[in-house]
C-alpha positions, 0 to 999 in steps of 0.5 A: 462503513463496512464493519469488516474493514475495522478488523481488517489486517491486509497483506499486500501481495505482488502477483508476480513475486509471490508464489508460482505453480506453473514453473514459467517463473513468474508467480500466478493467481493459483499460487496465491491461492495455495498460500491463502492458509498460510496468510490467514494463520499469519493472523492478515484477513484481507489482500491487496493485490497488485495489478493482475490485469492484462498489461504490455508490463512496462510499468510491472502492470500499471499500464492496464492493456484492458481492465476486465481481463486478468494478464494471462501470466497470472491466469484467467479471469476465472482464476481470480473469480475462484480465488475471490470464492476461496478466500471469502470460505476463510473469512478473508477479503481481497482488494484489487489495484485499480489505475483510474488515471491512465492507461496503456498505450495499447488500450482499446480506447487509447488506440480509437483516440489517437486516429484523426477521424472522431469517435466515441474515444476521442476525448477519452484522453487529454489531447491538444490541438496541436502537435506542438505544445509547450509552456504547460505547467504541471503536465508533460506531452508525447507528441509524433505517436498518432494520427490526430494533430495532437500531443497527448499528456502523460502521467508517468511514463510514455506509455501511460497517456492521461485519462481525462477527466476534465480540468477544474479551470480550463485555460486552452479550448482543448481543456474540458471542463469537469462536467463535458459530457466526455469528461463525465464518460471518463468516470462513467467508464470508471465505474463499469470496470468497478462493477464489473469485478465488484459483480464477480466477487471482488471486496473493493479497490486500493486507488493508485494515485487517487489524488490526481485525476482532474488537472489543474485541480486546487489545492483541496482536490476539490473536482478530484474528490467531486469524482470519488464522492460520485462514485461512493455514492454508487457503491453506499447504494449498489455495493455497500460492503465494497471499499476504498483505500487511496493512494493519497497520503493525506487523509483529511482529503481523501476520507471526505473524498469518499475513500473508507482508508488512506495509506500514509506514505514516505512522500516527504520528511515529516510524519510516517517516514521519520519512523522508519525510513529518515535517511539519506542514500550516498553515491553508492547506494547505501543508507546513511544518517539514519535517524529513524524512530525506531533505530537504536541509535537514532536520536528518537523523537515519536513527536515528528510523527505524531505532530503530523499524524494526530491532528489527521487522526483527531479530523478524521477519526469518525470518517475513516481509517488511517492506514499505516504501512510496513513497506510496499512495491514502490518503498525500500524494504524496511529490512534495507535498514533495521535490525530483526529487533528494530523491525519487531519494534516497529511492527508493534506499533504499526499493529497497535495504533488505530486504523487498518494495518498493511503488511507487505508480503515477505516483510513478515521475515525481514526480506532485505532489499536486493541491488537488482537490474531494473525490471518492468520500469521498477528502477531503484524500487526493483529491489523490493519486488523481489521473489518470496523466499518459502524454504531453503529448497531451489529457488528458496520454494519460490517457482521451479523454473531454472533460475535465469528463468525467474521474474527476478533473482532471489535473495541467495546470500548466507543469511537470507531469510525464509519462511520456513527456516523462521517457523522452526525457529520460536522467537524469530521475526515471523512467529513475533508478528504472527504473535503481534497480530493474534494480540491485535485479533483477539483484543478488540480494544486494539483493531481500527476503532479510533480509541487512541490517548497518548500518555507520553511522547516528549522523550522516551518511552513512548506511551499510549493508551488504546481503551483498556490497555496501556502500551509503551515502546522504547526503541533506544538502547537504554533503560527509559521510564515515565510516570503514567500514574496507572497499574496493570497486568503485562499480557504481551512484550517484546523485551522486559517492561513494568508497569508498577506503581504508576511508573512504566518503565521498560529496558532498552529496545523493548515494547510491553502491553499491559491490561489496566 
């Protein structure tokens, strides 16, 4: 396990929304350079990146035109490499987004794949023996784009065709087996473009959807795991400091798959999502019956996230990280729903739990969610890829280009936040994070070390215990109390809390730290 990643706290950029030097009104790779001091005096020490890699962008960059080349709208190749060499001079770490499950259409390796004379490439792809194909459960088919008597599968939109590696039990002579031979190229193919940035500077990878690559696979994911096992195998030998974070959302699979972390998502309503996103969107759009943990009218409940965290947490704590996320590209901004107070509540937590945080660029400052047209196959999660607001200049700082020029629109109503109308201002969301990730940094009983003893969760306060500190978060509106039979000294709150004489008690919509 690389020691780096127990401290690390990431900040999760999207190129293209962050920050741009070059006025074309899209942000690049310089950009994130210039803002480096500004990450890091946020109290983050690593990036991830979403995908900056040459694209046709009809999925904002998921469908990868050619691996090892940095989408010209970002920059070069030589921009990245320079940005990987300034971070590592301020103690910061960079993850790339890779895509192993599919590609563009317009691959190289997808156009070799589609003629009807055979070649290396052929079975690069899932592809029938037929252009007609129907009652295959669980995939889905474009057929009439290619030379080949074939369908090809997808996995998403047309334009990304499915990778092959293989199927855990063929049932049709077009199915590989895990260990065909052009199954095993498929991830040998995998492994070249990871050296191929890891060689260049790159710190490791977050997985898309790293859970799917082998069709038909069980319930396990026992053949997908097979593929990553191999590959960590590769980089415990050759790149022992590299990472891997996945996209999977189930760490118990993913950590014995060989991953370092494991992102929690809002894939259905247990656990992560009832703290922040538990409700529903009406006809138009809006949120309603809200009964998130952390909104203040909410009937709070930490149990639902806990019955479904802890016992991943108790299985993998010796393994890896857990991974939780304030938001990211694909999730609706936090901002969409909970008040500046509610959101320094749930950052709190997020931030002092065990494992390694992610922080979703501009939700440091509450970026509200934007009804926006739908932009490079974004649809409804356009609204949260919006432009980073910098100041209350044109363009809120984000790119000198004449608006209608801009990837998206900014966020220009009255009230929109900003980071420079929030460094001014002492108590304001951004300066309360800033604060949240100094306690985390500098206290060593708070980074990724699995430490972690619930004190009380029935009702509230919620009460923990990370080593030496003794942490409570009473998201409801009214005063709540508990006995924990301990005393100590409070070295950080957000609101007012005691913790005397074993009772710990804290007003409504506060959270407290104490040293015990």
């Amino acid at each position: 396990m690389p020691q780096w990643l127990e401290d690390a706290v990431f900040y999760e950029i999207y190129p293209q929304s962050f920050y741009d030097t070059n006025g074309d009104g899209i942000g690049d790779i310089k950009g994130i350079i210039q803002k480096l001091d500004y990450i890091r005096e946020l109290g983050c020490n690593a990036l991830w990146i979403n995908p900056c890699f040459d694209s046709p962008f009809k999925d904002a960059g998921y469908d990868v035109r050619d691996y090892k080349k940095v989408a010209p709208r970002y920059g070069t190749n030589e921009d990245l490499v320079l940005l990987f060499k300034e971070t590592h001079k301020k103690g910061v770490h960079v993850l790339l987004d890779l895509v192993p499950g599919h590609t563009s259409e317009e691959h190289a390796w997808f156009t070799e794949s589609k003629k009807a004379e055979p070649n290396e490439y052929r079975n690069r792809y899932i592809w029938t023996d037929n252009w007609i194909t129907w009652g295959v459960e669980g995939m889905r088919f474009i057929a009439g784009e290619a030379e080949r008597n074939g369908s090809y599968v997808i996995n998403f939109f047309k334009c990304q065709p499915a990778l092959n590696f293989g199927f855990l039990n063929p049932t049709a002579p077009w199915q590989l087996p895990v260990d065909h031979p052009d199954s095993i190229a498929t991830r040998e193919a995998l492994k070249d473009i990871i050296r191929f940035w890891l060689d260049r500077g790159a710190d490791g990878f977050r997985v898309d959807m790293a859970d799917s690559l082998v069709k038909n696979d069980d319930g396990q994911k026992s053949a997908t795991s097979a593929v990553w096992r191999n590959i960590r195998a590769m980089l415990d030998a050759d790149y022992p400091e590299a990472v891997l974070v996945s996209e999977w959302s189930n760490p118990p699979q993913a950590l014995h798959a060989g991953f370092h972390a494991d992102f929690l998502l809002d894939h259905d309503g247990r656990g992560y999502k009832t703290l922040l996103r538990d409700y529903t969107l009406d006809g138009e759009g809006r949120p309603v019956n809200d009964n998130s943990f952390f909104k203040k009218d909410a009937n709070a409940d930490i149990r639902r996230f806990l019955d479904n965290y802890l016992p991943w947490y108790e299985e993998t704590k010796n393994t890896g990280f857990i991974s939780l996320i304030t938001g990211n590209h694909d999730t609706c901004r936090l901002g969409f729903t909970l008040t500046r107070t509610e959101l320094a509540l749930a950052y709190a937590v997020l931030f002092t739990l065990p494992g390694v945080p992610f922080l979703y660029y501009g939700d440091e400052i509450g970026m509200r969610y934007l009804n926006v047209k739908s932009r490079e196959g974004g649809y409804t999660r356009t609204g949260s890829r919006t432009p980073m607001p910098w100041t209350e200049g044109k363009n809120k700082g984000f790119s000198a280009a004449p608006p209608d020029k801009l990837y998206l629109p900014v966020d220009a109503e009255e009230g929109a936040p900003s980071v420079e109308a929030q460094e001014k201002e002492p108590d304001s969301l951004l300066n309360t994070v800033k604060a949240l990730l100094r306690l985390r940094n500098t206290e060593g009983d708070l980074r990724g070390k699995p430490n972690l003893e619930i004190l009380h969760a029935d009702s509230l306060p919620f009460i923990y215990r990370r080593g030496s500190l003794l942490l409570a978060v009473n998201p409801g509106g009214n005063r709540a109390a508990a006995r924990v039979s301990l005393s100590g000294e409070t070295i950080y709150a957000i609101g007012q809390g005691s913790l005397e004489n074993g009772l710990c008690a804290l007003e409504g919509q506060s959270f407290a730290v104490w040293r015990i």
